[in-house]
GUZA-795736 format. One line per field, with one value per residue: residue number from 1; residue in three letters; chain; x, y, z of N, C-alpha, C in turn. Coordinates in steps of 0.001 Angstrom, whole numbers, plus 500000, padded with zeros to 6 digits. Layout:
REM GUZA-795736
n: c(NUM | ...)
res: c(ALA | ...)
chain: c(A | ...)
nu: c(X | ...)
nv: c(Y | ...)
nw: c(Z | ...)
cau: c(X | ...)
cav: c(Y | ...)
caw: c(Z | ...)
cu: c(X | ...)
cv: c(Y | ...)
cw: c(Z | ...)
***
This chain:
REM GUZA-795736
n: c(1 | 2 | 3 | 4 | 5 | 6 | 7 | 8 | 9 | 10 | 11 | 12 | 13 | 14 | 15 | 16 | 17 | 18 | 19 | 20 | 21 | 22 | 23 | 24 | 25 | 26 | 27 | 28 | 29 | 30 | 31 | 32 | 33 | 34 | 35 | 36 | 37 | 38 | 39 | 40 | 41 | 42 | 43 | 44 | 45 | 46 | 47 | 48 | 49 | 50 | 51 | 52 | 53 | 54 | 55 | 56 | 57 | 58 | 59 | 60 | 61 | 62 | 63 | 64 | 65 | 66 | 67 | 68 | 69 | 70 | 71 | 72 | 73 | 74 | 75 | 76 | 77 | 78 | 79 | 80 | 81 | 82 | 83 | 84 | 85 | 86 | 87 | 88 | 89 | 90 | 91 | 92 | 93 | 94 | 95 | 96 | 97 | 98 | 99 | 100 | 101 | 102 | 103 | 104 | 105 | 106 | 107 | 108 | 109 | 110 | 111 | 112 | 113 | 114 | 115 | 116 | 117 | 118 | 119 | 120 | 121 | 122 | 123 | 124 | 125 | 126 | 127 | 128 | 129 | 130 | 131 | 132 | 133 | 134 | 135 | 136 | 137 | 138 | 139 | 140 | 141 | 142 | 143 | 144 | 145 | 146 | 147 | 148 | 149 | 150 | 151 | 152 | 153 | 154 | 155 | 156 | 157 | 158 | 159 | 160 | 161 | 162 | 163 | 164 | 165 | 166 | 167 | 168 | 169 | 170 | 171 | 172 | 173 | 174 | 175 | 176 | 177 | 178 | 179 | 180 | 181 | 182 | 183 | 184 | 185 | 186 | 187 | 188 | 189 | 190 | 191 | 192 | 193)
res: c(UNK | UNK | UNK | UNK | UNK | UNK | UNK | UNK | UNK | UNK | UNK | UNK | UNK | UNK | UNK | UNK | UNK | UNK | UNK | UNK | UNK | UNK | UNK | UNK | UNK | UNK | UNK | UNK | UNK | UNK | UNK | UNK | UNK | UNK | UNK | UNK | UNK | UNK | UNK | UNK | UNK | UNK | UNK | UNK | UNK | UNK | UNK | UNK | UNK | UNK | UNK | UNK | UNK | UNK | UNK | UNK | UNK | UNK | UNK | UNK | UNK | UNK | UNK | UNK | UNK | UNK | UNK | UNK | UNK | UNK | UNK | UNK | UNK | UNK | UNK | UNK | UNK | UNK | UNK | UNK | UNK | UNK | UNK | UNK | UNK | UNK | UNK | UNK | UNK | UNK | UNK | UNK | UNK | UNK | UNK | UNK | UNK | UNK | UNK | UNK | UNK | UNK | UNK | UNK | UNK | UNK | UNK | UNK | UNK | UNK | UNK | UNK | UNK | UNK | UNK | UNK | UNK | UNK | UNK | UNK | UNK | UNK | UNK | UNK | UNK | UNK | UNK | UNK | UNK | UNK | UNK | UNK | UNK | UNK | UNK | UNK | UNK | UNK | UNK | UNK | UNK | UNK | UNK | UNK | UNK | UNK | UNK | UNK | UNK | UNK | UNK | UNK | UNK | UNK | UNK | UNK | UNK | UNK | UNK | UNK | UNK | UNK | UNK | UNK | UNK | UNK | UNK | UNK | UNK | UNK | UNK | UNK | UNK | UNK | UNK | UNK | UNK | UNK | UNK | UNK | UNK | UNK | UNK | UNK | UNK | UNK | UNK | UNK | UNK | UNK | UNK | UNK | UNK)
chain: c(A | A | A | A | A | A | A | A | A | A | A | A | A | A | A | A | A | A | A | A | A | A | A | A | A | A | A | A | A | A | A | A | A | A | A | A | A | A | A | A | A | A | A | A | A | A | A | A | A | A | A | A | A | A | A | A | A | A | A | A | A | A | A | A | A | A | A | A | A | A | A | A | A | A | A | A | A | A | A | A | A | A | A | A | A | A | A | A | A | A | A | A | A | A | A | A | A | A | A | A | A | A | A | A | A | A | A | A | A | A | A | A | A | A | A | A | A | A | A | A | A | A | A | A | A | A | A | A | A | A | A | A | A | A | A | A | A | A | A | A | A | A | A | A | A | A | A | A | A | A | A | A | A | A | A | A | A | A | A | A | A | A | A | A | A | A | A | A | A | A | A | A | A | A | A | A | A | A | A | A | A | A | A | A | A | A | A | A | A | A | A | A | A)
nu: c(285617 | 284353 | 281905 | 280898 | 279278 | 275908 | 274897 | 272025 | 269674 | 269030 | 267214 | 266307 | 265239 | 268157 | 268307 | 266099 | 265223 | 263293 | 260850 | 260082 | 259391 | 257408 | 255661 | 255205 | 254207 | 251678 | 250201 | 250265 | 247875 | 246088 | 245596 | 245244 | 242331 | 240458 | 241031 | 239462 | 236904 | 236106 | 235986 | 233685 | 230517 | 227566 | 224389 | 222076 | 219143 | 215529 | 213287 | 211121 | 207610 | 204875 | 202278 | 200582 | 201700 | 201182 | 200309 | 200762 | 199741 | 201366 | 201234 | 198481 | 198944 | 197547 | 197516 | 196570 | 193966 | 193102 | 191225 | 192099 | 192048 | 189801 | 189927 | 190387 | 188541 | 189652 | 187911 | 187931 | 188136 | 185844 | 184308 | 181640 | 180247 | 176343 | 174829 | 172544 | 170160 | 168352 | 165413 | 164413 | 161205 | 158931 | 156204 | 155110 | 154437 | 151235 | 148210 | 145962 | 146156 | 146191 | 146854 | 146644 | 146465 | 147750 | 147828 | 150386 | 150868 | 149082 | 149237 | 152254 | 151373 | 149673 | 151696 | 153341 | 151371 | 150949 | 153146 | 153551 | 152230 | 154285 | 154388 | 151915 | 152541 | 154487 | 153552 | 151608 | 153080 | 152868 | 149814 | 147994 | 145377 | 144680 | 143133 | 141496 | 141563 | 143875 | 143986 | 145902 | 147216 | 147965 | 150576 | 152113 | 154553 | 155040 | 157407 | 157199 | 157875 | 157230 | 155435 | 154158 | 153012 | 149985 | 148393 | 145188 | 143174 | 142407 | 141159 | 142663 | 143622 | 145916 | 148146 | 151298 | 151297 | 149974 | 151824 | 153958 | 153052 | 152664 | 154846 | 156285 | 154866 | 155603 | 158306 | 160975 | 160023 | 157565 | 155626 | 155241 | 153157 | 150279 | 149850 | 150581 | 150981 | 149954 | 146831 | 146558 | 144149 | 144687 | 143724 | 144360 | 143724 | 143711 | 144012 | 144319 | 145639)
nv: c(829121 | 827410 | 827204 | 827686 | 825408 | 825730 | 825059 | 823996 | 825875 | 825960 | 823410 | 822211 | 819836 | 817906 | 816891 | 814392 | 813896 | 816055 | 815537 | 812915 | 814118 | 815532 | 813605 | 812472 | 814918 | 815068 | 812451 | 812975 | 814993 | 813696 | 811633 | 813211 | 814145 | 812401 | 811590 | 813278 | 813065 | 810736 | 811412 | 812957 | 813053 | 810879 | 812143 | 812369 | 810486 | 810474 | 811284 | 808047 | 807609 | 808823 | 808692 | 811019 | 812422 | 814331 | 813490 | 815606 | 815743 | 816804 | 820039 | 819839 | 819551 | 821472 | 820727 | 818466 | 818032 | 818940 | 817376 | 814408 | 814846 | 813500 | 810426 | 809852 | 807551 | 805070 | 805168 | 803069 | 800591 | 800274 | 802886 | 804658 | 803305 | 801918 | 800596 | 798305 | 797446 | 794322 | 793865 | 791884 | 790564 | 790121 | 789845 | 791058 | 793942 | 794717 | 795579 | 793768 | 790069 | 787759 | 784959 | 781361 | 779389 | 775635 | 772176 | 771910 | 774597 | 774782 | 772708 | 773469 | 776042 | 775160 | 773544 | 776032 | 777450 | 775380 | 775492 | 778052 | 778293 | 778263 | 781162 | 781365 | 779673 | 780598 | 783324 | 782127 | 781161 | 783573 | 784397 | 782130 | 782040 | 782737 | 782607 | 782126 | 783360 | 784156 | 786259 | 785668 | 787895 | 786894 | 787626 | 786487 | 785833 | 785316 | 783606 | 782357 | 783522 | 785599 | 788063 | 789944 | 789950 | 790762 | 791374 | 790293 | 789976 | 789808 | 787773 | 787534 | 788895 | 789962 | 791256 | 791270 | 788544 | 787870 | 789637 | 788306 | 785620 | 786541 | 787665 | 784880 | 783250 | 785055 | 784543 | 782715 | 780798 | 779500 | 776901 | 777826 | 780072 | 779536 | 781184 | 783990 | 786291 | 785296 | 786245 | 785010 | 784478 | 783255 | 781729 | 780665 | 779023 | 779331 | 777603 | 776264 | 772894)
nw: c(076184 | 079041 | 080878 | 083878 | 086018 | 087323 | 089993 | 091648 | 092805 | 096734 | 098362 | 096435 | 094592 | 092377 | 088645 | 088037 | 090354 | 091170 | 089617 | 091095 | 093251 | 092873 | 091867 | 094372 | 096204 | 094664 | 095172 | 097909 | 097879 | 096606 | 098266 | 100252 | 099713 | 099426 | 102141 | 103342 | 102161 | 102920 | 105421 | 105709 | 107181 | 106488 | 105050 | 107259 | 107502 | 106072 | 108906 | 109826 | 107861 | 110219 | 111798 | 112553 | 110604 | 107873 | 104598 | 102099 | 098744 | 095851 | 093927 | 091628 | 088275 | 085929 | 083022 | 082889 | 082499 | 080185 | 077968 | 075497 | 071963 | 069902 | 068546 | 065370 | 063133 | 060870 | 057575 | 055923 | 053162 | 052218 | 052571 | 051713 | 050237 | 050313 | 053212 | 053153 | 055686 | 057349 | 058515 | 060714 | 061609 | 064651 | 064467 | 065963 | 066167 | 064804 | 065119 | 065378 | 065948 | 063485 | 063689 | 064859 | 067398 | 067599 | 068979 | 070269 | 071233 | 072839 | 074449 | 075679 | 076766 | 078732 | 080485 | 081375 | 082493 | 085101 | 086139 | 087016 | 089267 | 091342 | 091770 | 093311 | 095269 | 097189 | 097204 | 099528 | 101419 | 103204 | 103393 | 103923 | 103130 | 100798 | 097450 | 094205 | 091342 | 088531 | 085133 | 082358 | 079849 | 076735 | 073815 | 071241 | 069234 | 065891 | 065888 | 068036 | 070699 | 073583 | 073118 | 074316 | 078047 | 080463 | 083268 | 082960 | 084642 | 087850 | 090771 | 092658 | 094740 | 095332 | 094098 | 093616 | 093123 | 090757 | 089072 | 089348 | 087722 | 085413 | 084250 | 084678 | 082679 | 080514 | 080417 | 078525 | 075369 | 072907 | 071030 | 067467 | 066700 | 063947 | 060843 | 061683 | 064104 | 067670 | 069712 | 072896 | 075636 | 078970 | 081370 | 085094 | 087372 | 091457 | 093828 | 097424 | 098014)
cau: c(285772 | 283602 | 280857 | 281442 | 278260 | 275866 | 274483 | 270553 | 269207 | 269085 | 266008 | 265344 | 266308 | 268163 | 267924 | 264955 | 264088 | 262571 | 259739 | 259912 | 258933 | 256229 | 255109 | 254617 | 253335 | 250477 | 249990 | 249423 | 247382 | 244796 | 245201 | 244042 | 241434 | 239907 | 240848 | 238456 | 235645 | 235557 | 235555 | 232538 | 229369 | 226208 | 223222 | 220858 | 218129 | 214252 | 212307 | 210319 | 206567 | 204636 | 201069 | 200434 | 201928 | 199742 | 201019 | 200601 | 200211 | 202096 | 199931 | 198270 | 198927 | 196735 | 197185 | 196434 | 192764 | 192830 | 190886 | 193053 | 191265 | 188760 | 190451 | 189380 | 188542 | 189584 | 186565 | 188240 | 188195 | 184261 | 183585 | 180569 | 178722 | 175460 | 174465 | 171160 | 169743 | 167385 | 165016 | 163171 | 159825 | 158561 | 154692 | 154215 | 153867 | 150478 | 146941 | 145875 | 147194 | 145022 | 147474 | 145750 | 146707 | 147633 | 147685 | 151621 | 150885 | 148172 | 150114 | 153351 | 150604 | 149344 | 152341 | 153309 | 150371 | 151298 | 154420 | 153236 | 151579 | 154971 | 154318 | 151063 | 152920 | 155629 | 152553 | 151006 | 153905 | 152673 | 148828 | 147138 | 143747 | 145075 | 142720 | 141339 | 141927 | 144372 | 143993 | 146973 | 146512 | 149595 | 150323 | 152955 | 155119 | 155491 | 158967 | 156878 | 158408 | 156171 | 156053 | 153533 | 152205 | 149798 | 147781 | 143812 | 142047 | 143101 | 140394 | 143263 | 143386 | 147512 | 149164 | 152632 | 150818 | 149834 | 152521 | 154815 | 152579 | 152334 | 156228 | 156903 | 154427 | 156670 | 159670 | 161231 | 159615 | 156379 | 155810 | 155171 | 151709 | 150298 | 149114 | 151078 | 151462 | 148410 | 146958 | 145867 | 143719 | 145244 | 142916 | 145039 | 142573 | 145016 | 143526 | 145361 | 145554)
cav: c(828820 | 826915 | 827858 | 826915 | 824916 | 826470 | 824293 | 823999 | 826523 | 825391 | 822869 | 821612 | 818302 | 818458 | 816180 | 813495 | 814052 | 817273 | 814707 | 812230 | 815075 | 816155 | 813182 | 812316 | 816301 | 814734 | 811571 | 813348 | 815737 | 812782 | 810941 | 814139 | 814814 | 811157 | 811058 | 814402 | 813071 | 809672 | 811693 | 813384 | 812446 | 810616 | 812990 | 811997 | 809636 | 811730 | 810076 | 807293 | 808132 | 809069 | 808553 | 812064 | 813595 | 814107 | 813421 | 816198 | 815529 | 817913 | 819923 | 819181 | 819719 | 821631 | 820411 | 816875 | 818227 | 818696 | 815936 | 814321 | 815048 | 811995 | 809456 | 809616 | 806452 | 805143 | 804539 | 801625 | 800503 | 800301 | 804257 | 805731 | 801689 | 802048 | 799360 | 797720 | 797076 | 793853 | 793983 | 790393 | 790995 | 788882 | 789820 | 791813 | 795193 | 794505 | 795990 | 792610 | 789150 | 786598 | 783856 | 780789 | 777908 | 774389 | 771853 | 771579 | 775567 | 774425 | 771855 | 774504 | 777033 | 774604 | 773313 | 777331 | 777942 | 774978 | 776488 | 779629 | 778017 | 778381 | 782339 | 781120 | 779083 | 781408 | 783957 | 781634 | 781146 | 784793 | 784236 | 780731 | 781784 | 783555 | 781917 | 783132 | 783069 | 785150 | 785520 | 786361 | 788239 | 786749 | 787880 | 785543 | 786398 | 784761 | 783019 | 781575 | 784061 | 786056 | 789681 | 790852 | 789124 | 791170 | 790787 | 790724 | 789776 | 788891 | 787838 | 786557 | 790387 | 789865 | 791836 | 791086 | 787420 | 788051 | 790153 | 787379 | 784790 | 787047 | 787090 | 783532 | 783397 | 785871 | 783956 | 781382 | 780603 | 778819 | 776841 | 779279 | 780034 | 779171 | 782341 | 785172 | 786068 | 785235 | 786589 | 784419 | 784022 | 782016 | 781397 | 779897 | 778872 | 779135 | 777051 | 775474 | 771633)
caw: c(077532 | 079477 | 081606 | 085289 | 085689 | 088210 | 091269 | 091910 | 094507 | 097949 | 099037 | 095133 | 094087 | 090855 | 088035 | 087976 | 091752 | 090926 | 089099 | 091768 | 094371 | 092338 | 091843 | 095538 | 096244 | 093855 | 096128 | 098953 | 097776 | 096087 | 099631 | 101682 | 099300 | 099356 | 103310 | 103600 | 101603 | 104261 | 107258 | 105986 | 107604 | 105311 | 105629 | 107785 | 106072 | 106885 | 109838 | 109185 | 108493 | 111010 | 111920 | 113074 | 109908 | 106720 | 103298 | 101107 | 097659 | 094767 | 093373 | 090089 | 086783 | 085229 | 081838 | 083052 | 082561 | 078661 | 077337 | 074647 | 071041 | 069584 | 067266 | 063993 | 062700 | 059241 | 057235 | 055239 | 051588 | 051931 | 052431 | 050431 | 050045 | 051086 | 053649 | 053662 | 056582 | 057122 | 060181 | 061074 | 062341 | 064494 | 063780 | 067266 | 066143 | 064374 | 065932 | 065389 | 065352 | 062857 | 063990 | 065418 | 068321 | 068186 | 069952 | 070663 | 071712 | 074028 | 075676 | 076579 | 077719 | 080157 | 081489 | 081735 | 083658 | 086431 | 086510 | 087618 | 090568 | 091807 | 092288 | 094558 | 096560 | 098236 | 098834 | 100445 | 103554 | 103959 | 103563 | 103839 | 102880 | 099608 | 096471 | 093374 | 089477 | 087433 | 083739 | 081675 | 077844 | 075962 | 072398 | 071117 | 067981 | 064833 | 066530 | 069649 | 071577 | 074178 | 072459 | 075741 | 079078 | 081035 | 083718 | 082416 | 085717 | 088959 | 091549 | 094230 | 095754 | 095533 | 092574 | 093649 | 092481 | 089314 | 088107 | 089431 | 087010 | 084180 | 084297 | 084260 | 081509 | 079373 | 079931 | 077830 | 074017 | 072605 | 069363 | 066313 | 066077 | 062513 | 060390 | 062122 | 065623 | 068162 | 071122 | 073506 | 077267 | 079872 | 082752 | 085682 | 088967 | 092313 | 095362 | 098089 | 097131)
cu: c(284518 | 283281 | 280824 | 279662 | 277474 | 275315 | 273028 | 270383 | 268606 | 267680 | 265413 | 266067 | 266741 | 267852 | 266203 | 264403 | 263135 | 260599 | 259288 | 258417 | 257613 | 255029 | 254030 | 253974 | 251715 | 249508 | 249408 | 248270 | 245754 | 244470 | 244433 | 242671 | 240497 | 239734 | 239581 | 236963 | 234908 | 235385 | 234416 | 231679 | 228198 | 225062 | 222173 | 219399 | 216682 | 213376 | 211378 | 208615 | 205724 | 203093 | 199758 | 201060 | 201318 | 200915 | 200190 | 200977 | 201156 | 201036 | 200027 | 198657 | 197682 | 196312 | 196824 | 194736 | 192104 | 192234 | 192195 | 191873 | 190722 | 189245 | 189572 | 189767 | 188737 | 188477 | 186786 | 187699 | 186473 | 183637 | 182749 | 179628 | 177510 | 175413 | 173041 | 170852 | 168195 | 166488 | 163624 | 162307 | 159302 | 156604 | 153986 | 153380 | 152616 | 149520 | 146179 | 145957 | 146016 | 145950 | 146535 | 146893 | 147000 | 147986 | 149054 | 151345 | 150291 | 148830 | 151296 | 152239 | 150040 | 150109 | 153089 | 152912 | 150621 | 152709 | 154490 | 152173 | 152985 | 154990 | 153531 | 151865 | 153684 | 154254 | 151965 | 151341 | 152847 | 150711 | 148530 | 145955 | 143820 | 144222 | 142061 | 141759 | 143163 | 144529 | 145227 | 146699 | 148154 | 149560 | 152058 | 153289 | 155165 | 156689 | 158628 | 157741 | 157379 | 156430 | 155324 | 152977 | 151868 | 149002 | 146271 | 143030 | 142917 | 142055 | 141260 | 143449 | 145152 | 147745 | 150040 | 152282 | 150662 | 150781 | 153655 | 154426 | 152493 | 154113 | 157098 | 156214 | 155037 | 157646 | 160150 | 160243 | 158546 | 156231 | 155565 | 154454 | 151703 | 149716 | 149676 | 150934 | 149796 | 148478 | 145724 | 145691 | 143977 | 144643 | 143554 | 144071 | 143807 | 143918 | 144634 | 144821 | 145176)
cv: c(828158 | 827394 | 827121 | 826527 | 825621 | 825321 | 824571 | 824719 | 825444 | 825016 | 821753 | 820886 | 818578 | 816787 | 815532 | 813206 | 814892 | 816137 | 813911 | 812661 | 815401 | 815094 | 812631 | 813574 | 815737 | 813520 | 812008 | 814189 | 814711 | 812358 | 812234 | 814144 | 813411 | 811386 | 812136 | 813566 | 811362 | 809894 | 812482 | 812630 | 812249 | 811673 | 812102 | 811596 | 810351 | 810705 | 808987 | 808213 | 807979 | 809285 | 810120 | 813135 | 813173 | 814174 | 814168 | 816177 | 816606 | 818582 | 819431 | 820152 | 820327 | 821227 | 819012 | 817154 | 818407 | 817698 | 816084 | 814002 | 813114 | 811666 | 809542 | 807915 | 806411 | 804840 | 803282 | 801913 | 800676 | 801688 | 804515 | 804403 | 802252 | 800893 | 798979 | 796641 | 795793 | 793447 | 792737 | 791370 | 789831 | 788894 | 790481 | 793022 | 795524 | 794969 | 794458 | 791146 | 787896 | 785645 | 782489 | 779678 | 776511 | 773768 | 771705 | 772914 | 775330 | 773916 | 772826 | 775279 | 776334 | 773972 | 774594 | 777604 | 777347 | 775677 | 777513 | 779151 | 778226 | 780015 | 782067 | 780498 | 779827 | 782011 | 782970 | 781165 | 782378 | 784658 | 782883 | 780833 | 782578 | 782135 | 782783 | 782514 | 784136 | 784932 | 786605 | 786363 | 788128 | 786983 | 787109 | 785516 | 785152 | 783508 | 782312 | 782433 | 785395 | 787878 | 790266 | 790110 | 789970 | 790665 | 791201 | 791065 | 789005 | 788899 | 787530 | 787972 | 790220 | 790292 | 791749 | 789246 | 786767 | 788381 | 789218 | 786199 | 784982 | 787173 | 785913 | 783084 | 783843 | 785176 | 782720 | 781543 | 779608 | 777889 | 777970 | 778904 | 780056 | 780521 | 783828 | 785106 | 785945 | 785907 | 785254 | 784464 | 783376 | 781771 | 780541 | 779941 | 778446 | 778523 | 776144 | 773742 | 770699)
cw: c(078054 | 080614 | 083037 | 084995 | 087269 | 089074 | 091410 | 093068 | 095455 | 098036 | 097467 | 094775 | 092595 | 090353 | 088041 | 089474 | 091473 | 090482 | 089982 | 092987 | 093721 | 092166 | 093506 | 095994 | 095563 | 094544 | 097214 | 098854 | 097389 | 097643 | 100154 | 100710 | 099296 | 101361 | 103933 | 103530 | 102245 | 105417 | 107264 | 106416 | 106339 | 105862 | 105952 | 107342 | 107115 | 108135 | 109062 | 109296 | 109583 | 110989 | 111962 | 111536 | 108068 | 105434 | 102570 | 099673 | 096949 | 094233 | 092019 | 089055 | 086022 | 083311 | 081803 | 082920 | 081266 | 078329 | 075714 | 072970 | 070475 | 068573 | 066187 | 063394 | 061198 | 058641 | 055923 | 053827 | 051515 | 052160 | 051756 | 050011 | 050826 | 051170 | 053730 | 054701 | 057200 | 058751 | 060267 | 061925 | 062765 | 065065 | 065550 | 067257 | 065281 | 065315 | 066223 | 065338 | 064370 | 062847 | 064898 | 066164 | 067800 | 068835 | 070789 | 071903 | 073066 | 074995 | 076245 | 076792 | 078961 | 080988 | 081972 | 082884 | 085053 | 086625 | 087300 | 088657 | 091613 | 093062 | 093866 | 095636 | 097365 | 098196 | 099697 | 102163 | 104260 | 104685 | 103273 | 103495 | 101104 | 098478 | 095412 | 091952 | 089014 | 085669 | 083157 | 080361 | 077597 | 074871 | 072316 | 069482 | 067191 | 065129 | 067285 | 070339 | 072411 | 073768 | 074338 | 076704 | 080005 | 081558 | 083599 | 083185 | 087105 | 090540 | 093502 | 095168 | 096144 | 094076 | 092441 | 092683 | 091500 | 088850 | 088378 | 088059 | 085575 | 083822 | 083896 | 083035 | 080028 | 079282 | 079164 | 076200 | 074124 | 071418 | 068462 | 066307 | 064525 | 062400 | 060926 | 063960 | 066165 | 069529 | 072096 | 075557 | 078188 | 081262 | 083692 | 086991 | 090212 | 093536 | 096129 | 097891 | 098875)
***
């Protein structure tokens, strides 16, 4: 016998509505949940800064205070060579120099010396009656290069003068004295011209 067929309780779609319905139940449910999350409000972005309000850093890190350990260096294919070391001399460090003058030397020591009239002249804006000698003791290396320039004698009663003259003296190079390094006297006479 056959089974009277029964009828869908009251309010529920039968067949392939049932899916339909569900599907739109699902529709609305995305819409409200989207239409919610546009009627919220953006949070409020922080004042701008403000003259009156202090910026406090974070604090620190205390491990930012570790020093970070010292690279070791490779010591390369050449490890364990001994190096020899060769040290030019250029004949200063001697008690005495038995080097002797000529005449090329002579000539740069005396255009030196006008040179160093330069010092006299600026004192002299200050003082106009400023005159006198200064003698400079030069010892002059093996190289022509001025190992020492001090001041020997200075009758001008100005030491800023001298040690200005004994200065320009030192600077710059000489010919190479013959025989090792020399020391030599430089008598410069300062008068107004």
């Amino acid at each position: 016998m056959s089974t009277p067929s029964t009828p869908p309780p009251a309010g529920l779609p039968s067949g392939n509505g049932k899916y339909i319905a569900g599907a739109v139940l699902m529709l609305v449910a995305v819409g409200a949940v989207i239409g919610w999350k546009k009627c919220q409000t953006a949070p409020t972005p922080p004042p701008p800064p403000d003259a009156a309000v202090a910026f406090v850093p974070p604090p620190r890190n205390t491990d930012d205070d570790i020093p970070l350990p010292a690279a070791e260096e490779d010591a390369g294919p050449d490890a364990g060579k001994k190096i020899n070391y060769i040290y030019l001399s250029n004949g200063c460090e001697v008690k005495k120099c038995a080097g002797t003058q000529h005449p090329d030397m002579a000539t740069m020591l005396a255009f030196r010396a006008k040179a160093a009239h330069k010092c006299y002249d600026q004192a002299l804006s200050q003082d106009a009656t400023l005159k006198g000698g200064v003698t400079i003791a030069l010892r002059l290396g093996t190289n022509g290069l001025a190992c020492s320039a001090a001041v020997a004698s200075n009758s001008t009663g100005n030491a800023g003068v001298a040690q200005c003259i004994a200065a320009s003296m030192r600077a710059g190079g000489y010919p190479a004295p013959k025989g090792g390094c020399v020391d030599v006297a430089v008598p410069i006479q300062l008068k107004t011209r």
